[in-house]
Every structure is written in C-alpha cells, then in structure tokens.
N, C-alpha and C positions, 0 to 999 in steps of 0.2 A: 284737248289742249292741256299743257301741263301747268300744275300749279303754279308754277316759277311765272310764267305767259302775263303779262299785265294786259295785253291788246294782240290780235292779230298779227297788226305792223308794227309790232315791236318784238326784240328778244334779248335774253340779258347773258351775263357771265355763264352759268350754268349750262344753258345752253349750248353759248360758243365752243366751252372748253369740251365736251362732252361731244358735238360735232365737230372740233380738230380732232378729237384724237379717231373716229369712225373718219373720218375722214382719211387718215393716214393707215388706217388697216388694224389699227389696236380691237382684237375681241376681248381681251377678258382686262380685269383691273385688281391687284392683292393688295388688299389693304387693312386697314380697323378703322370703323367710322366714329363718328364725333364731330365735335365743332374743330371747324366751322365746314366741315365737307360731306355731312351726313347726307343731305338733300344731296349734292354731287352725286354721290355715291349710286344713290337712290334713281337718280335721272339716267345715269350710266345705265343703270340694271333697263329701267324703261323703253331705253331706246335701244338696248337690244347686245350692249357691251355683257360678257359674262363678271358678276361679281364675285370674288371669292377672300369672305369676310375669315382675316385670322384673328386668335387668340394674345398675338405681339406683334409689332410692326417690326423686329431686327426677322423674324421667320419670313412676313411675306416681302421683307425685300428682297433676301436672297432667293424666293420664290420668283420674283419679276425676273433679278440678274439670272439666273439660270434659265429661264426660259428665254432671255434674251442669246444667251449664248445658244442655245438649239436651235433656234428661228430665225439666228441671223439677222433681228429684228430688237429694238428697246423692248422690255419688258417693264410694265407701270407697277410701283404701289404709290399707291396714296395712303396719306397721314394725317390728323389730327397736325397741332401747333404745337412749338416747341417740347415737350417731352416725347413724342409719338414720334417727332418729325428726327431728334436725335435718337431713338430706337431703331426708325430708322437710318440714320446714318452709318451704323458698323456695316451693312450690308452694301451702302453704297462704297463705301471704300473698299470695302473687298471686292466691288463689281470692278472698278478702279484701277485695282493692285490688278486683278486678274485678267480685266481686256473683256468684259460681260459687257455688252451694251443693255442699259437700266438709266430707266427715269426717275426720281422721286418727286414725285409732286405731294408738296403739301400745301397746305391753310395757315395763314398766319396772323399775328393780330395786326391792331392799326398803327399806321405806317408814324401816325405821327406822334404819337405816344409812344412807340417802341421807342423813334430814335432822339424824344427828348428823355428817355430813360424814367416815364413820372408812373411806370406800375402797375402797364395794361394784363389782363386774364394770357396767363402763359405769355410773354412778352420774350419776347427772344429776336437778335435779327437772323433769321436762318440764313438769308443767303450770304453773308460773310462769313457765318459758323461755316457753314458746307463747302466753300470754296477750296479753303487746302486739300478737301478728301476725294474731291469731285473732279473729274476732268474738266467741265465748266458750271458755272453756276447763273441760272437767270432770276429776275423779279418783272411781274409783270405786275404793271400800277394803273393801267388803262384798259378799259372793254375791248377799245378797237386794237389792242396790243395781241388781242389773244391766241390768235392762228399763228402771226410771226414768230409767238413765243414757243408755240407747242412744235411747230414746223424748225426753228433754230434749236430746241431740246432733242427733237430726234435728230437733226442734222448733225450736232455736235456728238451725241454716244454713238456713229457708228463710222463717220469719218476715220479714215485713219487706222488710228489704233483704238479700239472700240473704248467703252467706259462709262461708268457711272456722270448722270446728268441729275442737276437738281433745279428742281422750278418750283418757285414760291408764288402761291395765290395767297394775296392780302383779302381779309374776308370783307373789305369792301367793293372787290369787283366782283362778285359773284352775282348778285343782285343787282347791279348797273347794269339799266340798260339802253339799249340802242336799236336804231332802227335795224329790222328784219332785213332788209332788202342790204344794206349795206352791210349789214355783220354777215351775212352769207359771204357777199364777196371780202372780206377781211381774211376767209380760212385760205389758208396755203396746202396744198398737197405737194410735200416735197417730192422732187425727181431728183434721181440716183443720188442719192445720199452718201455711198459707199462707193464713188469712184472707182476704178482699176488704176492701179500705179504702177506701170511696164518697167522694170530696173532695167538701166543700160544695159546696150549688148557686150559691150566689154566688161561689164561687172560680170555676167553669164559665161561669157571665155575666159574671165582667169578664172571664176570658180571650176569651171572642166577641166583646165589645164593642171591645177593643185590635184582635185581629185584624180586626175589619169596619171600623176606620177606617183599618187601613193602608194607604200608598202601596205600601210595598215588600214583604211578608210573605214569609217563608223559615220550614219548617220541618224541622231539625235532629233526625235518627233516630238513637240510639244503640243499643249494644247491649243498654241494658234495654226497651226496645220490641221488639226481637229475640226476648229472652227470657219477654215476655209473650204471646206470638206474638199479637198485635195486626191482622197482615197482611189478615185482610178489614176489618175495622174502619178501620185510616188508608187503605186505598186509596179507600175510597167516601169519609172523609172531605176527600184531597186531589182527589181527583176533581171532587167537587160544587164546594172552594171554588179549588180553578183553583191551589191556593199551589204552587211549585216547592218539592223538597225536597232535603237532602244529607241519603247516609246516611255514618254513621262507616264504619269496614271493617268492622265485626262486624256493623254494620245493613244490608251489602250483602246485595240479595235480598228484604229483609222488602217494598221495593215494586223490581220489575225494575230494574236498573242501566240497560235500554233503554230504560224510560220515558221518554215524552218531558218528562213535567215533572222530571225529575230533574235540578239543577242540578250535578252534579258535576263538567261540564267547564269549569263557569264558578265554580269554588269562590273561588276570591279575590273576585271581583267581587261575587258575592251576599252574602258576608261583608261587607267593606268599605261595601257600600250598604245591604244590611236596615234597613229602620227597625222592625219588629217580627219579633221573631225566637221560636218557638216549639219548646222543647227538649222532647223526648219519648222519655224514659230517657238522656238524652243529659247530664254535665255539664260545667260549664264549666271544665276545668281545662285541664293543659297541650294538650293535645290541639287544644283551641280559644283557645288563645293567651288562655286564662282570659276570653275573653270581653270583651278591654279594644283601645284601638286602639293600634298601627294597623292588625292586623290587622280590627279590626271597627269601624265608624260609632260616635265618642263619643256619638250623640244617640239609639242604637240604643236602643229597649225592648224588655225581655224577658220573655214565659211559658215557666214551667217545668213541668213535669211531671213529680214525681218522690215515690217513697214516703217518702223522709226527710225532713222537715223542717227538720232539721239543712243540708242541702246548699240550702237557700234563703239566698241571697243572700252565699254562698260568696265570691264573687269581683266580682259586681258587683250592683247593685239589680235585683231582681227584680219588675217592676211587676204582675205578673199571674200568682202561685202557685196551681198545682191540686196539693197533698198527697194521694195516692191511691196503689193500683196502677196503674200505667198500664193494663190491661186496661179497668178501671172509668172511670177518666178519661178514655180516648176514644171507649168507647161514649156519657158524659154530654156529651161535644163532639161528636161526631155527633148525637145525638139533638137537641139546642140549636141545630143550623141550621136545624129549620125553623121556629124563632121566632125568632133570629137570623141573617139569610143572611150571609154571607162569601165574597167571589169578587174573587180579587185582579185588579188593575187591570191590563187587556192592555197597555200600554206598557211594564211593567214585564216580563211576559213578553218581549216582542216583542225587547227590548233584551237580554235574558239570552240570547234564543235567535242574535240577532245574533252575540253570544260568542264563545257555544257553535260554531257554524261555523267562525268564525274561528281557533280551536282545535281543531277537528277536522282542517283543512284543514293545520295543524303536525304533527298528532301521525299523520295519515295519512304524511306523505314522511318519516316515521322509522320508522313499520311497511315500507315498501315498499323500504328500504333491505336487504341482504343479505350483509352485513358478514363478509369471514371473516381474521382472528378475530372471534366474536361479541363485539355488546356487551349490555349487558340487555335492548333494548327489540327486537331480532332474537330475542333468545332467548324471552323472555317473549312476544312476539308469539305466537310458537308452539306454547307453553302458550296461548295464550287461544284458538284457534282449537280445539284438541282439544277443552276447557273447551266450550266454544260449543257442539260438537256430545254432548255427555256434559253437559247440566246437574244430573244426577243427583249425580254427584261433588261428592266434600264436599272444599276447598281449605286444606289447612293452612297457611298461610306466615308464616317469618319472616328475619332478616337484614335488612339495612339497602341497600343500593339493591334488594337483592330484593323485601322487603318492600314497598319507598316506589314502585320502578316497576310489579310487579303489581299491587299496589291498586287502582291508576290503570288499567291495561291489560288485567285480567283480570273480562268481564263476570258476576256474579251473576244468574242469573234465579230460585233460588229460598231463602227464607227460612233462617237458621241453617244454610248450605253454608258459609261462610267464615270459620274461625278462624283467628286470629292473634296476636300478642302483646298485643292491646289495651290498656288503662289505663297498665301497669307498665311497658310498654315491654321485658320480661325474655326474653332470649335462653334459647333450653332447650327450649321446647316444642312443639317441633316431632314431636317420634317418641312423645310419649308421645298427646297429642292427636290424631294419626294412629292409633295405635291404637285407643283409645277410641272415636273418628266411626267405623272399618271394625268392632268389636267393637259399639256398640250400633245403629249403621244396617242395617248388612249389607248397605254401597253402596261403592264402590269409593272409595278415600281417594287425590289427588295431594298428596304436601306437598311444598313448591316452597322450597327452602331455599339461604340462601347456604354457601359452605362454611363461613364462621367460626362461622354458626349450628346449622351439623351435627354441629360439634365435639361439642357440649354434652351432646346424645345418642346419638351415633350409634349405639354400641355396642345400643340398641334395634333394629337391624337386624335381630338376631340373634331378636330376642323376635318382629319382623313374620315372621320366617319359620319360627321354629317353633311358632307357632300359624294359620300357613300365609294369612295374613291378607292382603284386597284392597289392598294397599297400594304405589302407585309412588314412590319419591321423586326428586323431581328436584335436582340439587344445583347449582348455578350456579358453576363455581370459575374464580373469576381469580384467585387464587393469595394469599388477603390479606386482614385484615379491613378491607373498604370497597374496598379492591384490594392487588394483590401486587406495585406498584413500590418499596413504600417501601426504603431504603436507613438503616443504621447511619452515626447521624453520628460516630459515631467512630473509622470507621474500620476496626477492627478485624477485618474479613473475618464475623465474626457474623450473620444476619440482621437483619435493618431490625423495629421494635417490632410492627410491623402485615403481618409478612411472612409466609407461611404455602405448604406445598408445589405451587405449580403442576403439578406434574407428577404430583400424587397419582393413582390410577386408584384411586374410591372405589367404583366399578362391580365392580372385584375382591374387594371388600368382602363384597358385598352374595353374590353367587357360591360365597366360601367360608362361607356359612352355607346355601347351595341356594339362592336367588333368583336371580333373570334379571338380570343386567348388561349396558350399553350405556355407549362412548364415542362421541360426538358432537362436531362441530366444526361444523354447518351449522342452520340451521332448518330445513331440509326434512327433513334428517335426524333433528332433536330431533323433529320433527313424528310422524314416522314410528313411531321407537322409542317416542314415547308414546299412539299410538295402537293401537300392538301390545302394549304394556304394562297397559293398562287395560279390552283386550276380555279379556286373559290370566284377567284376577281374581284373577293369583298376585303374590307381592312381588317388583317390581323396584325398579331404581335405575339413573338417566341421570345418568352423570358428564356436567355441559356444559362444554366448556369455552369461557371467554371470556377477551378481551383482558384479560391485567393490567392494562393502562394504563387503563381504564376502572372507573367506577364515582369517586361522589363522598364525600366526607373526612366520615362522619357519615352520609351518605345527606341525609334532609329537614332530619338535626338539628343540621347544621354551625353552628348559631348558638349551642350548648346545651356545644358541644367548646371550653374556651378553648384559644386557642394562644398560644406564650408568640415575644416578638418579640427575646427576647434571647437570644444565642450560647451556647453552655457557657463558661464562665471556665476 
C-alpha cells in the first residue's frame, strides 16, 4: 500500500491523477520535481509510469511536445508552482504555435490565498497566466474532478488541430481523499479523441479540377502531413500525377529528400513560378514568405489542406479549400484521380530539373572543399554523410547557419527523423527533443547544434547521461551567435554583443558527467568521431570547431534582423 493510502477503502488525489493518466496510455512523465508534486512524481515512477527527471522544466516540456508530435499522443511534463510551471510555459506555447499535442500539468498554491492576492509560497494563478499560450487551459479544485479533468486535457491537445493543454493541480487536492470504490469509477478513458474530419466532396473536385489545369503545379509538405503520417498515401498520389514537391524541414522524409521529384534544390524557382500551388499541412506564414510575392508568382492559385478553417485564407485567397484531416483529405485526393486524372506538364518538370543540376553542380564544389578551419558546409557535409549511412537516426537541429545549412545539406530518407525549431523559430530545443526521439524511438538521436543554441540547454547533458541514453551531440562553435568575430564598439576591452567563448572545450562537458567527448578540427575527423559515436549507442558530444569568421548575420533571416545605419552619439 502506498504511503499516500490512509485506509484500504479509501484513495486520494495522488492516486487519481496518477491512475488517469495509466489509464489513458501515458508511460513516461518529463519533468523537475518539487513542491508540491515530488510525491506525484514519485507515485508515477511506483506505479510503473516511466520518469524522466530534467535539469529545467522549458527542456522537458519541449521533450513531452515532441514526443507528443511522434506518437500522435499528449506528451506530459510536470512542474513544480509558478516559476517551474512558467519555465515551463515557453515549451507549451511553442507545442501551441506548432500543433504538438502536450499537457503541462503543474502544482499550484492555495486557491484562496492566490486569488485574495495576501502572499502564499510561489503564488501565481497559473491557469489565467497559461490561457493565451495554451490551446485550452483547465483547474481542477475537486478529488472527484480528477479523471474529467485529465480525460478533457488529453481530449482538448489532440482534437482538431493538435496543441499545447495546461492543467493546474492546487496542492490541496492531492492529498484529498475519497472513497476507493468511487474514485475508480470517477476515471474516464477517453474514446477517439482525434476524430476524422472527411472535407466535402466538392471541396476534393475543385481542388482536382485547379490542379488538372495547371501549367506549373507544386505541392508544398509541411509538418502537419508529417504528423498525419500520410507517407504512402502522397507518395502514390505524387507519383501518378508527376507534381514535384517541397517539403518544409519537419516534412523532410515523409517523401525521400532523394526523390527525384522533390523540388528542393530548386526551391526559389518553383516558388516564384507555381501557378497552382497545393499546401498539405503546410501553412502560409512567415516560413513561406506568407504566400505573397516576391517571393511567390502574384498570379499564383492556391489549395490548401488543412483541419482549421480558421487558417483559410490567412494571408492570401485560397482558391481551392479542403477542411479535413489531412489523412482523410488525401486519401479523398487520391481516390478522385481516377475520375479526375492530373499529371503535370513535362516542360515544367524538365525546366525544374535543368535547375536542379545547375545547383547541384554549385553545392557539390563547396562539399569537396576541405577547409581547415572548418566552415559549416565542410562540417555539415560530414554530418550528412554519417546521416546517409544510419537513416535510422532521428536529427535534432537547431541554431541559425546550423540550422539554415543542414536543412539544405543533410539528406532525410525517412518520415518524422528530423526535428527542428519549426513554426516559432525558438532556440532551446534541442537536448530536450533529443531526449524524447532516443526515450520513445529506442534509435540513436544526432542533435546537430550551434553553440549559441546549446547554451539554452545544455546543462540537459547531464540528464542524456544519466539515463545513459543514444544520444550524440554535435556542437558546431565558431565562437558567437551567428559567428564569434563580432567586436565592442565601444571600445571598452568587453566582448562584442554576439561574442561567445571560441575556445570552449564543451566535449569536457559532456566527460564530466561520463559521456564520450571529442575535439575536432577536420571533416574527416568529425566524420570519424561520429561514426564511432553513434555505433557506441552511448552519449557523446563533438566539440567542432569552425572558422569564427564564418557563418552569416541571422543566418537565412538577415532581412527579419533591422540594423541601425547610425553611429552611437
């Protein structure tokens, strides 16, 4: 009987919350314990939930949201009370922004002392803070509340358009309890949660009919085609109708990045000329230059493909809406070619693949360069080549030329392997999402990181190696966020804003928690050490180093960075 247990025929909070969520399928829990949810914590691990205790609560949130994105399932952390419970909130908003389905469940203080404002220990009302960031936001303030609360938290992240849920335990129901016999029946086990949404059939026939008179047809894969795992479904549907595709970075994989109709090294060009352009979980916002020119043809039509409604005609006129799952929406687009045929015009190919060569033929004489000091595309080359031979391995990346030249240089062959910052664009997630992909794939994790973006977690080091986890990281330092030349203009012997330690050895890092560290200066070298780092199965970490002088001001988003043309006064 567990300590919580006052009698036989009784059981309390603890308990409840701990049997909703085994009840609903949840194994594992990311968190940092504390008041008031250490016992939780602990009862979880008991009863047989896996725990996986981090170093910050903004790492294992986006460890839950990512896992919730691969499983098609919420992903939990739990929090400590208001500062743990806002640590974690960056991760829930980013589960949010991105369509992750993610719970945060925290601890909170007492209810009535929060909200006469008189001073209680970490005093916060969480669930009105979280409400703007959160798809929905619950409080449960009853025992016998506990199952509808935990059953309505996963029913709200996956409904729909997936997303960030946050559920407040006041640390007075934890310890409240109630008869056994009725808190059993209190738990809910939600049934389909995640509906199918069939978009009309006439939204399916004019999207056929746009696309069979196109000249130029492109279609555009994002991460919610990813997450519907669609991949036999659009490969027979681009197959049959010949259209070249781009996938975003998180849709790398769902069709091979070797494809030959994959238009990716002709991305500007298919952009700019599409005349019908078909989005498939994909949508138009900054990422795609919202869909307007110059980046894209003013005369360009568009089919979207998307479960919200709401994101119809966001940004520009949407001539051809399918409202759906995407699951459902392109098995009803598949099925409607063969009373509809679609098969884009080979001049149109023919000229993409012209490009494509001619861009190959660039980006090959900067792979076969051997720079030392490194610069990304040496370094990064060398990562893809590992990559290449290990497709098994799931690719965490983020940082900004790290991020913007692997994209490009490191091939995907198979579906939901490559996470990255997606939508939000937010530095941070790198060690916790690494975790997550090695804790629920049980396949070896590279996360390929710059140094300014390892800052954010690195201290997670400590967590991949005491849970002894597949995990290599790669760290790319030129000394700097974007690079490490920059210079104080004032003078003052200080570092420059953007200046950060070159000469760090984060490889010793990694060492003094028991993982395998390596310093590099060569490709053949980084080659090496990542090849031995990833048969190992154990956590390392490849300090690379590259040229300071290298890497660009922003990376891709130097047009998004204003800089100011006038001196200090």
């Amino acid at each position: 009987m567990s300590e919580t247990q006052t009698d036989a025929t009784l059981t309390d909070g603890f308990n409840l919350v701990v049997d909703a969520l085994k009840l609903n399928g949840i194994t594992e829990i990311y968190g940092v314990a504390g008041i008031p949810v250490t016992d939780l914590m602990r009862l979880a691990q008991e009863k047989g939930i896996h725990y996986f205790g981090f170093r910050h609560e903004t790492s294992a949130g986006h460890a839950a949201a990512i896992s919730g994105y691969m499983r098609q399932y919420p992903g939990i952390c739990m929090t400590v009370s208001a500062p743990g419970f806002l640590n974690g909130m960056v991760a829930l908003a980013n589960a949010t922004t991105n369509g992750f389905p993610m719970i945060l469940i925290s601890g909170s203080s007492d209810r009535a002392i929060v909200d006469l404002q008189q001073g209680d220990y970490e005093e916060l009302d969480q669930m009105n803070a979280a409400k703007p960031f959160a798809k929905a936001a619950y409080r449960i303030e009853r025992v016998e509340d506990i199952g509808i609360g935990v059953a309505r938290a996963i029913r709200a992240a996956l409904s729909g358009r997936p997303g960030g849920v946050y559920l407040d335990l006041p640390a007075a129901i934890l310890p409240a309890v109630m008869d056994a016999g009725k808190g059993a029946a209190s738990l809910i086990q939600v049934v389909d949660p995640a509906p199918a949404s069939i978009p009309a059939d006439s939204a399916v026939t004019r999207a056929l009919a746009l696309l069979a008179q196109a000249k130029r047809p492109l279609v555009i894969l994002g991460k919610g085609a990813s997450y519907a795992r669609i991949e036999k479904d659009i490969r027979q549907f681009l197959e049959t109708t010949n259209i070249p595709f781009l996938p975003m970075s998180m849709a790398k994989g769902l069709m091979p990045d070797t494809h030959p109709q994959s238009a990716a090294t002709a991305r500007s060009k298919v952009l700019a000329e599409a005349d019908v352009v078909m989005l498939v979980g994909a949508r138009l916002n900054w990422l795609l230059g919202h869909g307007k020119p110059p980046q894209w043809a003013e005369d360009g039509q568009f089919i979207q493909l998307d479960i919200d409604p709401v994101e119809i005609d966001s940004n520009r006129k949407i001539e051809a809406p399918v409202v759906g799952d995407i699951a459902s929406s392109v098995r009803l687009l598949l099925e409607g070619l063969s009373s509809m045929p679609v098969k884009a015009p080979q001049d149109w190919i023919d000229s993409i693949e012209a490009h494509k060569a001619e861009n190959a033929k660039k980006m090959a004489t900067r792979l076969a360069a051997r720079p030392v000091p490194l610069n990304f595309f040496a370094a990064l080359g060398a990562v893809s080549r590992v990559v290449q031979d290990h497709p098994e391995a799931y690719i965490v990346s983020e940082g900004a030329n790290t991020l913007d030249v692997g994209r490009n240089l490191i091939d995907m062959a198979l579906p939901r392997h490559r996470l990255d910052v997606g939508t939000w664009g937010v530095m941070g997630i790198g060690m916790g999402f690494a975790i997550a992909a090695a804790v629920t794939q049980k396949a070896p994790v590279i996360a390929v990181e710059g140094d300014s973006a390892f800052g954010f977690s690195g201290m997670e080091i400590e967590t991949i190696c005491r849970y002894n986890l597949p995990v290599t990281v790669v760290i790319m330092n030129n000394g700097g966020i974007y690079r490490g030349d920059d210079v104080n203009r004032s003078g003052d012997g200080e570092p420059g804003v953007t200046t950060l330690s070159a000469t760090a050895r984060y490889d010793m890092m990694m060492e003094a928690f028991g993982g395998k560290g390596y310093t590099v200066t060569t490709s053949e070298d980084l080659e090496c050490a990542l090849r031995e780092a990833v048969a190992s199965g154990k956590p390392a970490l490849i300090n690379v180093v590259i040229d300071i002088h290298v890497g660009t001001e922003s990376g891709h988003l130097k047009k998004l960075n204003p800089s100011t043309a006038q001196a200090a006064k």
